[in-house]
C-alpha positions as CSV (number, residue, x, y, z in Angstrom):
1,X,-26.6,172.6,59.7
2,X,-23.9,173.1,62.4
3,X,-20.5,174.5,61.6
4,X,-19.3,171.6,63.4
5,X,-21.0,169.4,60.3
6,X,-21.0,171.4,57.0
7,X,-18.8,170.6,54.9
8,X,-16.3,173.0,53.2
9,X,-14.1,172.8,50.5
10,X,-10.0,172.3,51.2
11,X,-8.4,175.6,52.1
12,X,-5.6,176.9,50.2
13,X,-4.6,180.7,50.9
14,X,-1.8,182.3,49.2
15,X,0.3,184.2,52.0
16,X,0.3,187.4,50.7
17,X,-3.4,187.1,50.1
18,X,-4.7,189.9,52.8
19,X,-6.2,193.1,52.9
20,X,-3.7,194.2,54.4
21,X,-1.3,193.7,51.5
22,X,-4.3,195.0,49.3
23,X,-3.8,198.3,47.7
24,X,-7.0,199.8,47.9
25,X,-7.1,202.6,45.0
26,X,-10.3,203.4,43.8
27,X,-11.9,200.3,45.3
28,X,-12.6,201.7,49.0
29,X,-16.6,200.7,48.4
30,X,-15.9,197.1,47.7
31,X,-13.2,196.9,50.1
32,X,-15.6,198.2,53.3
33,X,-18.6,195.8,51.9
34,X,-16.0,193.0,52.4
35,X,-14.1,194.0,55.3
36,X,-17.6,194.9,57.3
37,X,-20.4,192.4,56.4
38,X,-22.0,193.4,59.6
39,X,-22.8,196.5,58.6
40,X,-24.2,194.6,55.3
41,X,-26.0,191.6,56.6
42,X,-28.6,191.6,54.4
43,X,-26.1,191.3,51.4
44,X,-25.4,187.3,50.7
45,X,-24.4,187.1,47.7
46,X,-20.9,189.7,46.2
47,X,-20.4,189.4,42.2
48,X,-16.6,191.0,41.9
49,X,-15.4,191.2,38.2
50,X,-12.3,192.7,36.5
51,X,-9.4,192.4,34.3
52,X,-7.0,190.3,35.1
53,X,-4.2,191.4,37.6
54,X,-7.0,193.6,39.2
55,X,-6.9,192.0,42.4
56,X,-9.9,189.6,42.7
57,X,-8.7,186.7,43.7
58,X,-6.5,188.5,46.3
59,X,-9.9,189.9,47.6
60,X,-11.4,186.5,47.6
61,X,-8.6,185.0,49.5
62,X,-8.5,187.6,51.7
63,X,-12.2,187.8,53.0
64,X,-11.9,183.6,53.6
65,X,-8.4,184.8,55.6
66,X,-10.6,186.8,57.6
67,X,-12.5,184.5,58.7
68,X,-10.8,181.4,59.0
69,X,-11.5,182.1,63.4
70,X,-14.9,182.1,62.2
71,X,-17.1,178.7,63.9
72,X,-18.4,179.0,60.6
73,X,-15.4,177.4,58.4
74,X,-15.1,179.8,54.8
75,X,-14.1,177.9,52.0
76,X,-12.1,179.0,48.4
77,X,-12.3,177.3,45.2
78,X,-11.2,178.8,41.6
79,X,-13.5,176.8,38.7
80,X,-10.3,177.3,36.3
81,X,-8.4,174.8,38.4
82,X,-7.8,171.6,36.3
83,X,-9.3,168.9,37.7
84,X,-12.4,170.6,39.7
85,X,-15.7,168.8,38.9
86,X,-19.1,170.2,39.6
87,X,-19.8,167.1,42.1
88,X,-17.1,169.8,44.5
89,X,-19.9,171.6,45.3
90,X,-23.2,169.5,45.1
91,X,-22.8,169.0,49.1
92,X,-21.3,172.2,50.1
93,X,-23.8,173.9,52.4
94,X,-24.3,175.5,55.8
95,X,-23.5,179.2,57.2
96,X,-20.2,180.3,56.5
97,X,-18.7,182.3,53.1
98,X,-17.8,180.4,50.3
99,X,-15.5,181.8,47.7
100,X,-15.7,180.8,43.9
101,X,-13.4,182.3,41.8
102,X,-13.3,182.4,38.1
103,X,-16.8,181.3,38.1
104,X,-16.9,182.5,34.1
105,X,-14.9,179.6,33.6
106,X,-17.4,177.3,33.4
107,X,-20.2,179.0,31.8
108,X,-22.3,176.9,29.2
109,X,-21.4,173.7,31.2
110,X,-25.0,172.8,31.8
111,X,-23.6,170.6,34.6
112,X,-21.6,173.2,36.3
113,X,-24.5,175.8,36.1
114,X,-27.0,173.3,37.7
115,X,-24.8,172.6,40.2
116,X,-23.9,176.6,41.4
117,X,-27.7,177.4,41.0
118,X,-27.9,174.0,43.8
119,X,-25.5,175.9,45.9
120,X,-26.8,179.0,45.8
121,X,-30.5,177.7,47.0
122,X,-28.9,175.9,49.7
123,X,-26.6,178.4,50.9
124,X,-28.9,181.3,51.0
125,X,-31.8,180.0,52.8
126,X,-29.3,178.9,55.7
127,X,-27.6,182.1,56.2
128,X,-24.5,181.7,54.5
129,X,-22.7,184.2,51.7
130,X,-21.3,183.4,48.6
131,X,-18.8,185.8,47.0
132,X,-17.6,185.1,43.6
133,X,-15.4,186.4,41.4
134,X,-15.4,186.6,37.2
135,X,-13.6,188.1,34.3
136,X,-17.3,190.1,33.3
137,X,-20.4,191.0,34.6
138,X,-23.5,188.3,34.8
139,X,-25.5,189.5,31.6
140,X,-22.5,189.5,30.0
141,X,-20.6,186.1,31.2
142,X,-21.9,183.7,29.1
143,X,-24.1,181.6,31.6
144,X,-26.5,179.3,30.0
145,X,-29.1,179.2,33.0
146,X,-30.9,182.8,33.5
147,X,-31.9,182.1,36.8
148,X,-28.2,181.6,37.5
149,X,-27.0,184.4,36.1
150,X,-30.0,186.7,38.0
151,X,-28.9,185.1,41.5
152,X,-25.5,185.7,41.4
153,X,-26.5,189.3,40.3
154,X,-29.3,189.4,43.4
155,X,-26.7,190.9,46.3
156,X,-24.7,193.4,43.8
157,X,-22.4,193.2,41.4
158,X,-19.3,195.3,41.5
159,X,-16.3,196.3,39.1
160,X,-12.8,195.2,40.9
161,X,-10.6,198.5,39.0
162,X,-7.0,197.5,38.5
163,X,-4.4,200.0,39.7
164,X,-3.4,202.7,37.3
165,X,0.5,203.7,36.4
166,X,0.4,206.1,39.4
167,X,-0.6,203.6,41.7
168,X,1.7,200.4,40.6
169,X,4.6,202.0,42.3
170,X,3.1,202.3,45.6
171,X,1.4,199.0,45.3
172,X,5.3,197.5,45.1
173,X,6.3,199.5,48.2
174,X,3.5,197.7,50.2
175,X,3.7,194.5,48.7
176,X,8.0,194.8,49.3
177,X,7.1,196.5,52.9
178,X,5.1,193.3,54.1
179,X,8.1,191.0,53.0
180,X,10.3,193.5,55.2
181,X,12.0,193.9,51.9
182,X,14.2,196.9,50.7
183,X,13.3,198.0,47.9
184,X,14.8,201.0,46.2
185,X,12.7,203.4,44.0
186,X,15.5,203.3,41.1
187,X,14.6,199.3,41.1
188,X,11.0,200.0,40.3
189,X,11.6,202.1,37.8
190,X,13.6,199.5,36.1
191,X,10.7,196.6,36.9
192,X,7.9,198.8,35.7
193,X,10.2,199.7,32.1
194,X,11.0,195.8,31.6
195,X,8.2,193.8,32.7
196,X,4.6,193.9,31.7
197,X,2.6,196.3,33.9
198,X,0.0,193.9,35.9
199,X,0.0,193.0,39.4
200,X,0.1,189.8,39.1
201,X,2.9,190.0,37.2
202,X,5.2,192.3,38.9
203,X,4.5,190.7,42.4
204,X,5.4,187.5,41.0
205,X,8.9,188.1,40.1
206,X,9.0,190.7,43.2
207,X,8.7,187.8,45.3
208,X,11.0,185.3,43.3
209,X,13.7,188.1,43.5
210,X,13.2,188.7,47.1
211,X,13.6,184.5,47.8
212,X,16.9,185.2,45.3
213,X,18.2,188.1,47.4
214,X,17.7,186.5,50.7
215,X,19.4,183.2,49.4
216,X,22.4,185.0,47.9
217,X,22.5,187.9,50.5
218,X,22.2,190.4,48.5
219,X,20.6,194.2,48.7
220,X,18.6,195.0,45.2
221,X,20.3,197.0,43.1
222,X,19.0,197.8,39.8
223,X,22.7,195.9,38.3
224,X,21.4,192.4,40.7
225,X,17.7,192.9,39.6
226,X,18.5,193.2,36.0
227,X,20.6,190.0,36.4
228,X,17.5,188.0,38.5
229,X,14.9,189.4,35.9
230,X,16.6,188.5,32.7
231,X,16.7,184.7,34.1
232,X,13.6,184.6,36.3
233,X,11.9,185.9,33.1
234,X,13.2,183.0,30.6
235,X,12.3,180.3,33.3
């Protein structure tokens, strides 16, 4: 089917979801597969997994940014969303990427498995990738259907690896530089003593306390942070 006819799922992107804003770490193998699929065209199917806060639905959102110029429309969907139904995907086809996140989410839904093992044979066979992301690996994600499970294993499966204590400050530096925000080393310090030490955490309250600063025109300071956290943290 034609780009100009396949239908794709609605497209919702976080902003800061780019490799650009990605810091790479020990992930530079998944990052080139994903960056390059030229060079890997005979790899359809991508299995990420990881903890939480490792970056994998960053990575997801960042291939489909990557080729949203495409003729070939990508598409993004997390399975953990309320409200997402397996009928979502029963007519989701032709030759672009197509981005499932939290796939583990549904495991054991006998519904939800037929219908990802439907996508899967229709997507393939016309050329088009699908890159998923999950929590563990397929043997070990639950999944009621074995075929499904041995498909979404068929292109590779790799390990997203979350940032380590060394890395978490520079990951804040990138995050703050691509905001063109300030933001002083004596101010991570205090972030990474006071509030849980996960990405997604820390960029969270980075970014509400950036949208505070700008609205109150204020430089961080560890005093003003300390202030933001203590009530961005009870909301």
């Amino acid at each position: 089917m034609s780009g100009a006819n396949q239908i794709r799922l609605p497209l919702r992107l976080k902003d800061q979801a780019s490799f650009e804003n990605f810091l790479i770490g020990d992930n530079q193998q998944i990052i080139s597969l994903l960056q390059h699929p030229a060079d890997n065209r005979d790899v359809q199917v991508i299995y990420l997994h990881g903890p939480r806060g490792a970056g994998k639905s960053h990575l997801l959102q960042a291939c489909c940014r990557a080729h949203l110029q495409s003729p070939d429309a990508p598409a993004y969907m997390s399975l953990a969303l309320e409200g997402v139904r397996p009928e979502m995907i029963t007519d989701l086809e032709g030759p672009g990427i197509t981005c499932l996140d939290d796939i583990d989410s549904v495991n054991g839904d006998q519904l939800w498995e037929e219908a990802l093992l439907g996508l899967y044979e229709r997507l393939i066979p016309s050329g088009g990738s699908l890159l998923v992301a999950a929590s563990y690996p397929p043997s070990q994600a639950g999944f009621g259907l074995a075929d499904l499970a041995t498909r979404l294993a068929s292109g590779g499966v790799w390990r997203v690896k979350p940032l380590n204590e060394e890395q978490l400050p520079e990951a804040m530096q990138l995050r703050a530089r691509r905001r063109g925000l300030e933001l002083p080393d004596a101010v991570i310090a205090y972030l990474l003593r006071r509030v849980r030490r996960d990405p997604s955490t820390l960029f969270a309250l980075l970014d509400q306390i950036d949208d505070e600063a700008f609205s109150h025109q204020r430089r961080l300071t560890v005093p003003f942070v300390r202030e933001l956290a203590g009530r961005l943290l009870k909301s």
